[in-house]
N, C-alpha and C positions, 0 to 999 in steps of 0.2 A: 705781408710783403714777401712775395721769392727775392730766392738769394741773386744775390748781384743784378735785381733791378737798377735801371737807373732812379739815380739821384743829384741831383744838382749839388754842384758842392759848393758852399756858400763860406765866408770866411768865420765862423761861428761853429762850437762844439757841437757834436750830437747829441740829439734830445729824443730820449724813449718817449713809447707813449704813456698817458698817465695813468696810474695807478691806484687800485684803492687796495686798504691794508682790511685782511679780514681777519674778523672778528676772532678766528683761534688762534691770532701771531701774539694777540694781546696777552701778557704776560699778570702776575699778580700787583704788579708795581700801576698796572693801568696806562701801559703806553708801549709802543711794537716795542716787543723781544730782542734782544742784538740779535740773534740767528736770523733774524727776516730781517733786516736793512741785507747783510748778504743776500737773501734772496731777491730781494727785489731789485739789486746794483745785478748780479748776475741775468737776470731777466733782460736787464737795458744793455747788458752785454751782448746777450744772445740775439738781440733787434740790430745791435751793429756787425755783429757778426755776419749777418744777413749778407748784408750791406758788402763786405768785402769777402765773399762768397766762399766761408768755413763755418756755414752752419750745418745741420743735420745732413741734409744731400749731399755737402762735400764729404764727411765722412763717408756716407753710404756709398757715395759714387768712387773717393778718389784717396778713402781709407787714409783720413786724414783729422786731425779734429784738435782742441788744443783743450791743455790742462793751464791750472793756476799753479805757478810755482812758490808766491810769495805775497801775500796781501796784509796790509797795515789798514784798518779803519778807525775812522774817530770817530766818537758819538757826541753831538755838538748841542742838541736841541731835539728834544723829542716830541714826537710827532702820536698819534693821535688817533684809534678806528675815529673813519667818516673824515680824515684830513686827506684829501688825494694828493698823491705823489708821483714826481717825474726826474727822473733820472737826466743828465746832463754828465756826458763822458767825452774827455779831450784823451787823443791818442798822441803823447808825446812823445813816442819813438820808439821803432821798431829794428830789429835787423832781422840776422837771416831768417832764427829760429825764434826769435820772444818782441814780444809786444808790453808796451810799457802804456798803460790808462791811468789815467784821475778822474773819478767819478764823484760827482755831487749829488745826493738825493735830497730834494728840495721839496718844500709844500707850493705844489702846482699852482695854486692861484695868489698867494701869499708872496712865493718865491726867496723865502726863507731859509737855509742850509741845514738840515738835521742832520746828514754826516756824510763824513768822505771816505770813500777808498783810494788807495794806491796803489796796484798789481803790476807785477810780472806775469806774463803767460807765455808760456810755452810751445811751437808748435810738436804734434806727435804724428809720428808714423806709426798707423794703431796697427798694421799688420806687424812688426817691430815691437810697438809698445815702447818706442824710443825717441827724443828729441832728433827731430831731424826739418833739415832747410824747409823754409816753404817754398810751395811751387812756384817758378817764374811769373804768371798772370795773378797769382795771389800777393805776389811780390810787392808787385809793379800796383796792384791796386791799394794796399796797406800804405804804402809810399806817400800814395799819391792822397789820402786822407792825410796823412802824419804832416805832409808840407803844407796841405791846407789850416792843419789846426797849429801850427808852427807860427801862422801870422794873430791867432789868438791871444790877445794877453795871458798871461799865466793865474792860474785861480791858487790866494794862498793857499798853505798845507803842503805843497808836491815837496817830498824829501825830507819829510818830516821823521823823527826816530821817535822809540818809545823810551823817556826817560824822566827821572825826575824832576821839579824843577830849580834851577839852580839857585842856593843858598842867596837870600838878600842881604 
């Protein structure tokens, strides 16, 4: 897909495409590595990214690109080499300079939860190397995703902390 194809914007989260886990994520426990559930939530990142037109060409062209400031993931149910995976990311709010995602990596045919992230990102002005606004039409389009996933039910987990659990 290029960036800022169209796409229909349908009242329903974004859904990456599906994914298989390879074989050297697999860890000695027999089941993907935490460091690859981030990669593969960042991959369905990079596919919406596409989508609201900050992925590799916006940098190259208009020296722009965005960092993760902040990610919390739960590991919920593990998944499996040979279990395909699809990423499912609601964009619940942006402003000028950061975008605020909930990611579910799911077993694609199953439909299953194996875990979630919850990011901050950043935009950067990489000529700078500094947080700075995003451009006007990138604005307006992040927006216009964020009110669309706004009519989505909320998937539990969003706002979740890392803590013990309380004393019964």
């Amino acid at each position: 897909m290029t960036e800022t194809a169209a796409h229909a914007l349908t009242a329903e989260p974004f859904r990456s495409s599906i994914m298989q886990i390879e074989p050297q994520w697999i860890d000695y426990n027999g089941h993907l590595n935490m460091a690859y559930y981030n990669v593969m939530m960042d991959r369905a990142i990079d596919e919406l990214w596409l989508q609201l037109g900050i992925g590799s060409t916006y940098m190259k062209e208009r020296h722009g690109s965005t960092f993760t400031a902040e990610c919390h993931v739960r590991y919920l149910r593990e998944i499996h080499l040979g279990d395909p995976a699809q990423v499912t990311v609601y964009l619940l709010a942006a402003d000028e300079k950061r975008i605020h995602t909930f990611e579910e990596l799911r077993h694609a045919t199953e439909g299953w939860i194996s875990a979630t992230s919850e990011n901050i990102t950043l935009h950067i002005d990489m000529a700078a190397r500094k947080v700075a606004p995003f451009p006007p039409d990138i604005r307006a389009r992040i927006a216009e995703i964020a009110n669309v996933h706004a009519t989505v039910p909320r998937p539990e987990g969003i706002g979740r902390k890392v803590a013990m659990p309380s004393p019964k």
